[in-house]
C-alpha positions in Angstrom: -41.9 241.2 90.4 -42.0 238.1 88.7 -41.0 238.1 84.9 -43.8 236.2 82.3 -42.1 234.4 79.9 -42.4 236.0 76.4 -44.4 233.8 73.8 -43.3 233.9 70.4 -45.9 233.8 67.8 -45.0 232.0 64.5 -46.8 232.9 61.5 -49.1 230.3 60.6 -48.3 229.2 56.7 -51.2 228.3 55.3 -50.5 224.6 53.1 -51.2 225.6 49.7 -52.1 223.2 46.4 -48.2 222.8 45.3 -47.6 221.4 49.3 -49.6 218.6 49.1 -48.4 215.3 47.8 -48.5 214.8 44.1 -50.2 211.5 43.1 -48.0 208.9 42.4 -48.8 206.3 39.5 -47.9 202.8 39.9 -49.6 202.1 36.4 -45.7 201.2 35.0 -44.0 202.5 31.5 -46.8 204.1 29.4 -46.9 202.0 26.4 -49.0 200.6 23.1 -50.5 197.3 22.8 -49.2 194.7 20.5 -53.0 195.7 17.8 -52.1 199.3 18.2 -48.3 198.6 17.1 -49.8 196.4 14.7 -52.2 199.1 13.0 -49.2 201.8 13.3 -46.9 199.2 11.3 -49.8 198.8 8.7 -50.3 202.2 8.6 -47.1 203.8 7.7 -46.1 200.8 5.3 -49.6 200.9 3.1 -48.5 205.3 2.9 -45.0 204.1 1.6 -46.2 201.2 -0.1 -48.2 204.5 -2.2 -45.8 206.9 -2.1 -43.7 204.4 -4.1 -46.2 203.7 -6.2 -46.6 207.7 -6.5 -42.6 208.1 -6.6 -42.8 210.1 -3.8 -40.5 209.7 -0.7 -41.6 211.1 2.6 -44.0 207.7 3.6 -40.9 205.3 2.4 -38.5 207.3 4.9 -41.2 207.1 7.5 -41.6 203.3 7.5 -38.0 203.0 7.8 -38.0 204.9 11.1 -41.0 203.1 12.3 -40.0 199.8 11.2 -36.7 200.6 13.4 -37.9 202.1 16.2 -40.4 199.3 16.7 -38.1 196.3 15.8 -35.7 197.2 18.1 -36.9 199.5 20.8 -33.7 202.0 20.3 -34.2 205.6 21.3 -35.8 208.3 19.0 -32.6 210.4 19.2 -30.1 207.0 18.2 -33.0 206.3 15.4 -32.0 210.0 13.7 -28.2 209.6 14.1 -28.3 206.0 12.7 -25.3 206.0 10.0 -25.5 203.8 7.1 -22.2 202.2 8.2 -24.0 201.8 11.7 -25.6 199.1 9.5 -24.5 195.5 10.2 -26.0 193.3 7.5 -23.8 191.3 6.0 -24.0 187.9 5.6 -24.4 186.2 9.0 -25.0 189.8 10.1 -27.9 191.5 11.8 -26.8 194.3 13.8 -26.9 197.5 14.3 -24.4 200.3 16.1 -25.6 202.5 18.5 -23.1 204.7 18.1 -23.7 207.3 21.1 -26.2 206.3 22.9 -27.2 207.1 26.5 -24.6 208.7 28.9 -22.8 208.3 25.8 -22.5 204.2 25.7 -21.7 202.8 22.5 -23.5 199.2 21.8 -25.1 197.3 19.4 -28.8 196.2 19.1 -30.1 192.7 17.3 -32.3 193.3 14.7 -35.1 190.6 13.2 -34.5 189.0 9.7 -37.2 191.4 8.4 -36.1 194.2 9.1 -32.1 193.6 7.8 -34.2 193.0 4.6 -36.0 196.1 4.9 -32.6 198.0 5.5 -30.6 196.6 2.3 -33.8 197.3 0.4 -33.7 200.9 1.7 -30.0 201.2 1.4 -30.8 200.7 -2.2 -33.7 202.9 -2.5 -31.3 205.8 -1.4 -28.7 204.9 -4.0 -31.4 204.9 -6.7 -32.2 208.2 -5.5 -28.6 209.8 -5.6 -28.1 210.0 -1.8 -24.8 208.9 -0.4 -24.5 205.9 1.9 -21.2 206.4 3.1 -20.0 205.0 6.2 -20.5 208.4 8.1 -23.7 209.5 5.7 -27.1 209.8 8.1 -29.5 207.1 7.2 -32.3 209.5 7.0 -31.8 212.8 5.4 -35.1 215.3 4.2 -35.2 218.4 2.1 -33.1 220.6 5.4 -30.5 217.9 5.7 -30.2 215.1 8.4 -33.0 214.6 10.3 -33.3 215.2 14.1 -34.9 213.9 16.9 -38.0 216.2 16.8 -38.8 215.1 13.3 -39.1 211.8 14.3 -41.3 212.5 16.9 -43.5 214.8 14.7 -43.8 212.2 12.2 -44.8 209.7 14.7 -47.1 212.2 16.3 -49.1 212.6 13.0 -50.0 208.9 12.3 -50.7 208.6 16.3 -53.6 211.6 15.6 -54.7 209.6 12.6 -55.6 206.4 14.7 -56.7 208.3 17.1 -54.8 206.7 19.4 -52.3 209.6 20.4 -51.9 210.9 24.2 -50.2 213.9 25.7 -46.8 212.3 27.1 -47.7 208.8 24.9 -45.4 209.1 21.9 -42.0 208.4 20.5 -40.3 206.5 24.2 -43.3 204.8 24.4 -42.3 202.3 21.1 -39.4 201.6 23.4 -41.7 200.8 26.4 -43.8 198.9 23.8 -41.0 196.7 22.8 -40.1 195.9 25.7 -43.1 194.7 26.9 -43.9 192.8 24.0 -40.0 190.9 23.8 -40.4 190.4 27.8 -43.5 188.5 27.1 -42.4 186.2 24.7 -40.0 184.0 26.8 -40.2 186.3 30.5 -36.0 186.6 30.1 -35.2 189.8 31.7 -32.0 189.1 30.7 -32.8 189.7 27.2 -34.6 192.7 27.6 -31.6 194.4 29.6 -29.3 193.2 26.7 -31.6 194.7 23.8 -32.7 197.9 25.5 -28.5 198.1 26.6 -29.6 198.7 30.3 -26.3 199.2 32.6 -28.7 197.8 35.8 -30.8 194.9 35.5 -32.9 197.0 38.4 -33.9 199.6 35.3 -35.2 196.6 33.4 -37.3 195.2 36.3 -40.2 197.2 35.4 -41.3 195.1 32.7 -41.4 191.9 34.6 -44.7 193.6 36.1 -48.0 192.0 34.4 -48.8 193.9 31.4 -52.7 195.3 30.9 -53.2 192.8 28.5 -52.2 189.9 30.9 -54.7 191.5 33.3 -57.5 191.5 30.7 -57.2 187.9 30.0 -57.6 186.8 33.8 -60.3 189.4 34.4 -62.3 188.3 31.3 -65.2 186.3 32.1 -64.4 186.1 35.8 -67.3 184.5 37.2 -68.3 182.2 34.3 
């Protein structure tokens, strides 16, 4: 007699939520707009601006790190390691070290003129207040010692919840992102922006040479008359 072939049933797998492809954003870096840095700057420097007047210290420490972190679009983590001999301010000087940064690259980072003023000033605030500057000494250092990454990012959180303009997964990298954006659209040199954010790959930096929302918003504005 002739054999049938034997059919082999497979178990059907049903697709499930977590099989099917996750939406993909093509929205770019998540970042603030140049009013929102703006109002975040004001912020934090009218709270030191009182604290001083209050002699208190926290809002003075604060507007250090935000004045950093948005002059120079360096990484929270390098922010709360700075040293004070990372500090290049001399005369004819306005650097500072990154000491370790990503993958462990060493580099340093142009600062504006306003901010190496704002760094002597606070380099003297902390001698006022009896904490060392030492070559090696953190720049910022609290009631528990040197700061750490998370604090930075708490004490940005808080001022973000104050504007109301804080998101989940919208905080401390996005002043990075911000700067970015903003020093890419002054001139449009990539270049630059590779240099500042110390990019090994010019193809990491490429994502800011996208148009920005607030290029957008200009060109849509009044469209049809």
């Amino acid at each position: 007699m002739e054999q049938r072939a034997q059919v082999i049933k497979l178990p059907i797998r049903r697709r499930t939520a977590e099989d099917r492809p996750k939406p993909r954003s093509i929205d770019g870096p998540r970042y603030f707009n140049s009013q929102q840095i703006r109002l975040l700057r004001k912020t934090v420097r009218d709270a030191a601006e009182l604290d001083h007047f209050k002699d208190k210290v926290t809002a003075i420490r604060e507007w250090m790190a935000i004045d950093i972190l948005t002059s120079t679009g360096v990484r929270v983590s390098e922010c709360a390691n700075l040293r004070c001999g990372d500090l290049e301010i001399g005369y004819a000087q306005n650097k500072i070290f990154i000491r370790d940064g990503k993958n462990h690259i060493a580099a340093h980072v142009l600062i504006p003129q306003s901010l190496k003023l704002h760094l002597k000033q606070f380099l003297k605030w902390k001698q006022d207040h009896g904490e060392p500057t030492g070559k090696d000494d953190h720049l910022f250092i609290g009631q528990r010692g040197a700061w750490t990454a998370q604090a930075v990012q708490q004490l940005l959180k808080k001022y973000l919840r104050q504007l109301n303009i804080y998101e989940i997964g919208k905080s401390v990298h996005s002043l990075r992102h911000s700067y970015a954006v903003e020093l890419y659209s002054k001139e449009k040199d990539l270049r630059a922006v590779q240099k500042q954010l110390r990019h090994v790959s010019i193809s990491s930096t490429m994502i800011y040479a996208d148009v920005s929302d607030e290029e957008i918003s200009e060109q849509v504005d009044d469209l049809w008359g």
